[in-house]
N, C-alpha and C positions, 0 to 999 in steps of 0.2 A: 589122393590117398597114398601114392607114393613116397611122395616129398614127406606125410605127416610120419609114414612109415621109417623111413628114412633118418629122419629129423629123430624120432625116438628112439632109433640104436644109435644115432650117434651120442645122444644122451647118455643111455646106458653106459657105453663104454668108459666112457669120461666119469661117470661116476664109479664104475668098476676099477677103473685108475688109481680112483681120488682113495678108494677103500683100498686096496692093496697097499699105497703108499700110507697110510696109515696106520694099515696093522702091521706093514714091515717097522715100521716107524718105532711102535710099541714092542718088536722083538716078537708079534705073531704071526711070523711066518717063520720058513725053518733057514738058515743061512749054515755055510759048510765052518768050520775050523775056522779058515782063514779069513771068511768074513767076519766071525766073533769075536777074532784076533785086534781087526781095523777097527771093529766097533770099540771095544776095550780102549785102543791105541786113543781114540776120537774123544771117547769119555775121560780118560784120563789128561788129554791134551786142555780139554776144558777147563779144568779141575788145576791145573799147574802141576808143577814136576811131581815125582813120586817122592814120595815120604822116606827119610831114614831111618830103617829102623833100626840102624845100630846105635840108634839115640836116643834122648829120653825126649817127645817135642817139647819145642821153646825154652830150652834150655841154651843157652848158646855158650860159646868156648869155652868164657873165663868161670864159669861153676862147671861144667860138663869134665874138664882137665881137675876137677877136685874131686870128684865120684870116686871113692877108690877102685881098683880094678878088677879086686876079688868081690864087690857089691855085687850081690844078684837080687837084690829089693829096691826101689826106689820109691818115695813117698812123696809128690811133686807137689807143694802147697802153692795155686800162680794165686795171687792176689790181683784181685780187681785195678786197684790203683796205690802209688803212693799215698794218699794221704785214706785210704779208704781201708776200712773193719771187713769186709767181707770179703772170702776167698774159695778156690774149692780147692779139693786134695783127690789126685789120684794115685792108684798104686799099679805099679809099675813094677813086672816079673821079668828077668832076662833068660831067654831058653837059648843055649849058643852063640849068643852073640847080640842076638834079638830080644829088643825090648818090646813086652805085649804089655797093655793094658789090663788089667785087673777088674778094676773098680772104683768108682768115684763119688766122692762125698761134698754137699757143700759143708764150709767150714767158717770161723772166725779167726779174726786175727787179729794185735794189739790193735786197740779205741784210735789210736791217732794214726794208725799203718804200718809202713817199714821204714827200716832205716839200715844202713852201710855201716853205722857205729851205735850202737846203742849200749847205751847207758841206764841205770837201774833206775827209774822209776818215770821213763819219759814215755811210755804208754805205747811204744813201738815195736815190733816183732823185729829180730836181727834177719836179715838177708844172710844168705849162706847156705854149705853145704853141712850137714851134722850127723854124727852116727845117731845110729837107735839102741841103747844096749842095755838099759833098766826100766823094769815097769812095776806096779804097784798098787795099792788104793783101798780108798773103806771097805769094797767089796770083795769076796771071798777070791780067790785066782781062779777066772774062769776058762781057762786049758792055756795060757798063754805060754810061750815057745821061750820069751824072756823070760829072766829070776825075775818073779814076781813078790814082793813084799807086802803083805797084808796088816792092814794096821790102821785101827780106827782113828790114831792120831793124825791122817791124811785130812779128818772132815775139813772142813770149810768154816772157819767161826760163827756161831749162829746173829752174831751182831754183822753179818753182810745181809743183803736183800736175800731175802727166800729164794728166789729163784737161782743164787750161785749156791745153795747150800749141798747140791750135789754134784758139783762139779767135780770133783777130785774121788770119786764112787770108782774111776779107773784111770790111771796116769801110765803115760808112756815120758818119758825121759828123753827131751834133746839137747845131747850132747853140750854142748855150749857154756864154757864156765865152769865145769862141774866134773869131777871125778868119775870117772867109770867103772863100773863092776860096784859102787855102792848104792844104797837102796835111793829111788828119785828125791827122795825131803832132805839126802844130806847136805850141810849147807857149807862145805869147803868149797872155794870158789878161787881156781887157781889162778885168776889175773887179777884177783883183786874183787873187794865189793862194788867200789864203782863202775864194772862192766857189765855188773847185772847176773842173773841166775836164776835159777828155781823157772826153768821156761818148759813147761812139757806139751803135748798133746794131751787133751782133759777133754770129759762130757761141757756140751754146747750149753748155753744157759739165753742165746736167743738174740746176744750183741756182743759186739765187741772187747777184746782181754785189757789183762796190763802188760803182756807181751808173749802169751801162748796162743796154741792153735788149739780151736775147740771143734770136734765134731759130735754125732750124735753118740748116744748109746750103743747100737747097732753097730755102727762106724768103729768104735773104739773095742768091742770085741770082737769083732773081725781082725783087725790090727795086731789084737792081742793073739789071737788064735791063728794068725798068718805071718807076722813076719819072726821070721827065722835067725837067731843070732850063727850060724853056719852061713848064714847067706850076707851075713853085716851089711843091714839093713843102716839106710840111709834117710835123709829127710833134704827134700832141695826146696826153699823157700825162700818168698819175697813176691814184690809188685810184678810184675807182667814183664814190665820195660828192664826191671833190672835181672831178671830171672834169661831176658834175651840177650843182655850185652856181651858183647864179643871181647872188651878191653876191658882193664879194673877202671870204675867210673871213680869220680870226684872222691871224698870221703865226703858224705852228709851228714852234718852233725846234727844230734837230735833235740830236737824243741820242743 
């Protein structure tokens, strides 16, 4: 009777062990400062180094040194892949020095992907860094912070598929080609036509551009309603791989 006695606190303890280590385990026990400190230190150590946040992520040098210095908006569109339609966009507020995330949308991007040189009509979104500074569209201005130009001649010809015919209901403006301070349809294009133009952020129509970024309804008047021309807003886009490189890459010509 002893031994069975016996035998069953030793049990107990061992599982009173086994429960203490696991609700310490779980953060339910109470630990002082310094241990929440290690715990942090251990979690973090897991995870890799700390993030910087005086950066926009995945951005790396050679577009990061393009961001002007007065930007306190950044509109990060990382593309899937080089040769890939689908991307997302987030937006990105700087408070002091620190860039916080905002909000994020999935997006599209030119039918064939990105490109380092692009060229008017090769179905590619230009890589790059580009202001934000005119917006627009069929639809009335709905509070946006840009000069907004309203003007039914924005629609979308009704000889495209139905489903682009509202595309252009709200336009944002990047930079790229194009004159600034006049309304997003003007069509002066200061290097020339064959570098292309007429690129904005537009409502999503469910695939791939001829070389804009589309997100939804929602998405685009928020945009309109958030980014701030006092804060000269910006737009950083392209594939993943080249939105990270640290050197200027090859020139890719577009196909």
């Amino acid at each position: 009777m002893r031994k069975n006695g016996a035998s069953r606190t030793a049990v107990a303890a061992v599982a009173l062990g086994t429960l203490l280590a696991l609700l310490s385990a779980c953060g339910g026990t109470h630990q002082s400062d310094g241990g929440d400190k290690d715990a942090s230190a251990k979690v973090s150590a897991a995870h890799g180094p700390a993030v910087d946040r005086t950066r926009i992520p995945g951005i790396g040098d050679r577009l990061h040194r393009r961001i002007p210095a007065d930007s306190g908006q950044v509109l990060a569109v990382y593309g899937d892949g080089r040769e890939s339609a689908r991307s997302t966009a987030v937006l990105y507020t700087k408070h002091g020095g620190i860039w916080s995330r905002e909000r994020g949308w999935p997006a599209h991007n030119g039918r064939k992907g990105w490109t380092t040189d692009h060229h008017e009509d090769d179905l590619r979104s230009p890589v790059g860094v580009f202001t934000l500074s005119d917006a627009g569209g069929v639809l009335a201005d709905p509070g946006s912070r840009l000069p907004y130009t309203h003007d039914a001649s924005f629609a979308a010809p009704h000889w495209w598929a139905k489903s682009h015919w509202h595309d252009f209901d709200y336009v944002i403006a990047i930079d790229y080609n194009r004159l600034k301070g006049t309304p997003p349809d003007d069509p002066t294009r200061p290097q020339g036509d064959e570098k292309g133009g007429g690129i904005w952020l537009h409502l999503d129509h469910g695939s791939g551009t001829s070389a804009c970024i589309s997100l939804s309804k929602a998405a685009m008047q928020y945009l309109l309603r958030t980014l701030d021309p006092h804060l000269h807003p910006v737009v950083v886009m392209g594939d993943r791989a080249n939105l990270k490189a640290q050197a200027a890459p090859t020139v890719e010509p577009s196909r």
